[in-house]
C-alpha positions as CSV (number, residue, x, y, z in Angstrom):
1,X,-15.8,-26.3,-2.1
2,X,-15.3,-22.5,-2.0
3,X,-12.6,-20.6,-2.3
4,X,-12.0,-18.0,0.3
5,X,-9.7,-14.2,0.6
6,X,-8.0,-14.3,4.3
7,X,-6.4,-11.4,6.6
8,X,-5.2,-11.8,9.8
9,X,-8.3,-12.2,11.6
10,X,-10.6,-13.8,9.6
11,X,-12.6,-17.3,10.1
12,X,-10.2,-19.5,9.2
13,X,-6.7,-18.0,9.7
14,X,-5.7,-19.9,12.7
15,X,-6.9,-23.1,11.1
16,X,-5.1,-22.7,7.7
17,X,-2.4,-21.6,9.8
18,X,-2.7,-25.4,11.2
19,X,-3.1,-26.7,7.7
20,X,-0.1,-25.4,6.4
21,X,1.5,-26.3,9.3
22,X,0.5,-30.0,9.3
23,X,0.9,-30.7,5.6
24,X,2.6,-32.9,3.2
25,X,4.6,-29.9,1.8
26,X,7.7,-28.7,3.2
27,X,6.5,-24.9,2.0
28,X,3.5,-25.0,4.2
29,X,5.6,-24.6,7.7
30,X,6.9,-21.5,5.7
31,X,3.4,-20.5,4.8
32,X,2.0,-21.2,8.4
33,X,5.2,-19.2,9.9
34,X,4.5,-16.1,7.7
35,X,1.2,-15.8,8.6
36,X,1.8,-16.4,12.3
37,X,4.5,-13.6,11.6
38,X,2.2,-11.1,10.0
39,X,3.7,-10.7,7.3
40,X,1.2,-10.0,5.1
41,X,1.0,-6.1,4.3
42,X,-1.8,-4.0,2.9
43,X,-3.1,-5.3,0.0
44,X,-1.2,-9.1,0.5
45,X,-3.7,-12.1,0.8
46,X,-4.2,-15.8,1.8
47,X,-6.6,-18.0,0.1
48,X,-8.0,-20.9,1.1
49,X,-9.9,-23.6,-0.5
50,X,-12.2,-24.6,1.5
51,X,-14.7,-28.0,2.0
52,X,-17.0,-28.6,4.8
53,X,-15.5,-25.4,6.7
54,X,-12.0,-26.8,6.8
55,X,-9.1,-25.8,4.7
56,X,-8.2,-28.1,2.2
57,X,-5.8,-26.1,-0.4
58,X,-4.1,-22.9,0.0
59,X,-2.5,-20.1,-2.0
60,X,-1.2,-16.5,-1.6
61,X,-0.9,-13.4,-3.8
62,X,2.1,-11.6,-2.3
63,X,3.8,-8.6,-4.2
64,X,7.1,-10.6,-4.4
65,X,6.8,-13.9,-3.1
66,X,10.8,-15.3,-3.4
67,X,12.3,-13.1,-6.0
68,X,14.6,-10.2,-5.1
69,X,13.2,-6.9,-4.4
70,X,14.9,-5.2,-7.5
71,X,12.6,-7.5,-10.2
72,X,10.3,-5.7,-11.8
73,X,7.0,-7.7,-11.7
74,X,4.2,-8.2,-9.0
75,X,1.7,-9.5,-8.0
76,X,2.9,-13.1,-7.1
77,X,0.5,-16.0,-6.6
78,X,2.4,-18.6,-4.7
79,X,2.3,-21.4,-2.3
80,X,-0.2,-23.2,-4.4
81,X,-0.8,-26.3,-2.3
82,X,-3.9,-28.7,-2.1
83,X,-4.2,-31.4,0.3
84,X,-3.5,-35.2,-1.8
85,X,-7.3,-36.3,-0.9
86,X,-8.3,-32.9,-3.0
87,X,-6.5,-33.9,-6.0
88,X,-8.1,-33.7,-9.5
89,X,-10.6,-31.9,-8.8
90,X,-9.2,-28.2,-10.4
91,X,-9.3,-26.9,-6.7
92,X,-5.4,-25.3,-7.8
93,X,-7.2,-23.8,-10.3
94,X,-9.9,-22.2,-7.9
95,X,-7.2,-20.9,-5.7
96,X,-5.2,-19.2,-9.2
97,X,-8.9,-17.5,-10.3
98,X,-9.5,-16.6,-7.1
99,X,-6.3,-14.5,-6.2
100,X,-6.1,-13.5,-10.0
101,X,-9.1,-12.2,-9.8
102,X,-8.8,-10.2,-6.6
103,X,-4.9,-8.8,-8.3
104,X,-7.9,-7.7,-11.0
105,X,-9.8,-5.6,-8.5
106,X,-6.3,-3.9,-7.6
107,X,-5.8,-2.9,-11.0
108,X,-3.1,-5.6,-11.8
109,X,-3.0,-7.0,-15.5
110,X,-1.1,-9.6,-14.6
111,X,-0.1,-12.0,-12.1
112,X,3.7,-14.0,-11.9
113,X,4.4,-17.4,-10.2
114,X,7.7,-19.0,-9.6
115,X,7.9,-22.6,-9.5
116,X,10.7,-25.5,-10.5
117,X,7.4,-27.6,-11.0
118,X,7.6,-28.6,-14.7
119,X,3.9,-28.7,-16.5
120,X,1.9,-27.6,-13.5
121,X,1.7,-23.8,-14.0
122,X,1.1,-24.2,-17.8
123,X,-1.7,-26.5,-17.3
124,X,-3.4,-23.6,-15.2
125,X,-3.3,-21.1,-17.9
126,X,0.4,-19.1,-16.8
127,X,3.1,-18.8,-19.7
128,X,6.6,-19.5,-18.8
129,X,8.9,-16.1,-18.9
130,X,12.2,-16.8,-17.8
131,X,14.7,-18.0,-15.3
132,X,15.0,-16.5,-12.5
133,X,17.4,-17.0,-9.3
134,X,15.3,-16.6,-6.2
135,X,16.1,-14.8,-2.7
136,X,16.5,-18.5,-1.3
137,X,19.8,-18.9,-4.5
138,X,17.7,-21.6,-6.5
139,X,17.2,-21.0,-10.6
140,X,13.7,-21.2,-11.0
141,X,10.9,-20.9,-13.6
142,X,8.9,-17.4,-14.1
143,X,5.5,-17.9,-15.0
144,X,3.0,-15.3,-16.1
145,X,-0.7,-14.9,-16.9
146,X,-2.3,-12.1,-18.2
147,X,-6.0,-11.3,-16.5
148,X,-6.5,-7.7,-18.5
149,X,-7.0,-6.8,-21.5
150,X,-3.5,-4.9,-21.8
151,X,-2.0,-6.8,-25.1
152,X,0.2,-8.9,-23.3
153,X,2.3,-5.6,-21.7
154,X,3.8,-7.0,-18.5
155,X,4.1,-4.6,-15.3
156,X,3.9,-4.2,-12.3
157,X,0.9,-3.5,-9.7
């Protein structure tokens, strides 16, 4: 399994397109009509785990994701999503150090999730922040995880 850094274009776009399309999870017709969409700008990515050249899992770092414009933080990993036969196998947590490590490269410090998931997002090494009410009117959870060495400072990419 490798995890792989898509744009418009690449290898697999169509097919993770497909995959997001075709999945268990509501989200991933959302996911599938984004990137259908373009809207992905500059420095926004798709990942996608990937096993025997198919996608199996799927992630993006976005710099909002579903929280209104006037927050302050960014990047945002979201759509975390790996196909039930995947399970168990830490394949979230490839997707996570993957598009942490590419907010890294840009210079980010940290990276925020949202999520009403309870226990998924701490067991993958992000620190609940606060509430927050999303662009879509639901409370959710704000996660963070620091990737720098900036003492724990949040900003903003």
């Amino acid at each position: 399994m490798t995890v792989q850094i898509l744009v418009p274009g690449s290898e697999l776009w169509e097919r993770t397109i497909a995959f997001a399309e075709g999945c268990s999870w509501r989200a991933g017709r959302e996911l599938s009509r984004q990137m259908r969409e373009g809207s992905f700008r500059g420095w926004e990515r798709v990942f996608a785990a990937v096993s025997n050249g198919e996608p199996v899992g799927f992630c993006t770092l976005t710099e909002k994701d579903c929280c209104p414009a006037e927050l302050p933080w960014s990047p945002f990993i979201g759509f975390v999503f790996v196909d039930e036969a995947f399970r168990g196998r830490r394949i979230s947590q490839a997707l996570i150090n993957a598009a942490s490590a590419y907010a890294g490269s840009l210079g980010s410090c940290q990276v925020f999730a949202v999520s009403g998931e309870e226990g998924l997002y701490e067991k993958l090494g992000l620190t609940r922040l606060t509430m927050i009410q999303t662009i879509y009117g639901e409370t959710e959870q704000l996660f963070v995880m620091n990737i720098g060495g900036n003492n724990g400072e949040i900003r903003s990419l």
